[in-house]
N, C-alpha and C positions, 0 to 999 in steps of 0.2 A: 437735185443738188448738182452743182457743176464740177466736173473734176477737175483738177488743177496738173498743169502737163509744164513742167520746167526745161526748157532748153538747154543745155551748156554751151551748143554753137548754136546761135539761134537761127541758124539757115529753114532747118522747119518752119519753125514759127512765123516766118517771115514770108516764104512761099504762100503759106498756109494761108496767113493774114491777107497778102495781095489778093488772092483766087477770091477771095469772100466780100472786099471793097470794091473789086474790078468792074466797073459797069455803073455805081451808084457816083451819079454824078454832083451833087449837093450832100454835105456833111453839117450837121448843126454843132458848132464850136462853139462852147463854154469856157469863159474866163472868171476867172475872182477878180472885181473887183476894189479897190481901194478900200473902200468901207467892210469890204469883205463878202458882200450878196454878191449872187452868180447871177451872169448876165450869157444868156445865150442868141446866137445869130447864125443862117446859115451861109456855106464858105462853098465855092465851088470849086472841087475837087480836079487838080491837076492830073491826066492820066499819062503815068509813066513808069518804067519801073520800077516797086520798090524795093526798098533797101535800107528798110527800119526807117526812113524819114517820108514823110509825108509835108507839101507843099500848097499855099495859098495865097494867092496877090492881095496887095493891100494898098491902104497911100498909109504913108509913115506916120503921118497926123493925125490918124483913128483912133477910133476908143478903142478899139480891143487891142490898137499896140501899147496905147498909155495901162492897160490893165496887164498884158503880156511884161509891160517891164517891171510893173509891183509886185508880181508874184508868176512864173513861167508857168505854172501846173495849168493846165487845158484836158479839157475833154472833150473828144469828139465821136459824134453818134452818127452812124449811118443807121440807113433804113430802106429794104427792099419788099417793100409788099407783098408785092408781085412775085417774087419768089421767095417769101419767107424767109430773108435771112436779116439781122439784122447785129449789129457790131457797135460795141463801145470801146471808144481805146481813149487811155488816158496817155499823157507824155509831157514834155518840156516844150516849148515854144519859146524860137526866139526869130526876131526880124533879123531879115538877111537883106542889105542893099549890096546887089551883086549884078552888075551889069548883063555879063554874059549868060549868069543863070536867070533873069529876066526875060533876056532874047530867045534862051532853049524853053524856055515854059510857057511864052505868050501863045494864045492861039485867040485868032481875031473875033471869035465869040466873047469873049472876055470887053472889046470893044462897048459892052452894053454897061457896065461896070467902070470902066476906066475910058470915056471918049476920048481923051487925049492918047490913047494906044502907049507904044512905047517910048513917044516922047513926051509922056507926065515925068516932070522931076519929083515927085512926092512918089512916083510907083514903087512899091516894094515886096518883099517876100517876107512872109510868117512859114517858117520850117517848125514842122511837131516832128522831134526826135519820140517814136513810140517807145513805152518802158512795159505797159502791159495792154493785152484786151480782151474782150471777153466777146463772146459770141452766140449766136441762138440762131443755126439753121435748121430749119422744116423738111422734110420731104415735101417737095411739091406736089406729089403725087395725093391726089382724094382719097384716093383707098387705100392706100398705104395708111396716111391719118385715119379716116376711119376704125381700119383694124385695129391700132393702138391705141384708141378711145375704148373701143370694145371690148380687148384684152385687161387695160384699166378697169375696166368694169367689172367686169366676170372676174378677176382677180383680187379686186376689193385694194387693186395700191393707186395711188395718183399716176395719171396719165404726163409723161413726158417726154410731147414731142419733141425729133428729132436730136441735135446733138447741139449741149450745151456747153462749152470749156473758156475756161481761161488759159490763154497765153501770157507767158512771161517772156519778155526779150531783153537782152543783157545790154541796154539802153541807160545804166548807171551814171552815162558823163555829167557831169552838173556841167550848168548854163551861167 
């Protein structure tokens, strides 16, 4: 069961949060819909630092802005294999055309996605304002896991690895 840890100044939760995204460079973003079915796609993760917003380039004319402006709520999933940790943060999302935050956040690998670089006039930003997330890191260590399989065992409770919590961040502003 995951404990639930409330911030009042969410500066914890927000360190916290970055340390655990930092590295996973693709996030799969979920939107509602029109009709109301969720439709998921992965988004390539701007690395910079955060500050309860999270960033992704877009062209203004995509579905997942026409569904961002039916209904703001998103979900976005990361996932680290490789090192067991793995992060759902839900928030608001809203398209941002903003020149110069276009210019601070291009980075010329993104060229594969946008060949017009930053002279597409359709280029734009989706900003996910975080409101909560939740998390599940591993020890990466084998026998660390191990042990706590085996302790589960011999003790007759369910095994749960590493550390599971939700995050609340005081991300209330409506869109």
């Amino acid at each position: 069961m995951a404990s639930k840890r409330q911030h009042p100044g969410t500066q914890d939760a927000v360190e916290h949060l970055e340390d655990l995204v930092h590295g996973i460079r693709v996030a799969m973003m979920t939107t509602v819909q029109a009709d109301g079915s969720l439709h998921s796609r992965p988004m390539w993760t701007q690395e910079r630092d955060f500050d309860g917003e999270l960033w992704f380039f877009t062209h203004e004319d995509s579905h997942k802005v026409e569904a961002v402006e039916h209904d703001h709520r998103v979900n976005l999933a990361f996932s680290d294999p490789a090192r067991e940790r793995y992060v759902s943060i839900s928030g608001r999302a809203r398209m941002v055309r903003d020149a110069r935050r276009i210019r601070e956040l291009w980075h010329p690998a993104l060229e594969a996605w946008f060949p017009q670089g930053l002279g597409d006039p359709r280029l734009s930003l989706l900003c996910v304002r975080v409101e909560k997330a939740e998390y599940w890191d591993v020890p990466r260590s084998r026998m660390v896991q191990a042990a706590g399989m085996l302790k589960a065992v011999l003790s007759g409770k369910t095994y749960t690895p590493g550390d599971h919590q939700t995050l609340e961040l005081d991300g209330g502003s409506s869109i």
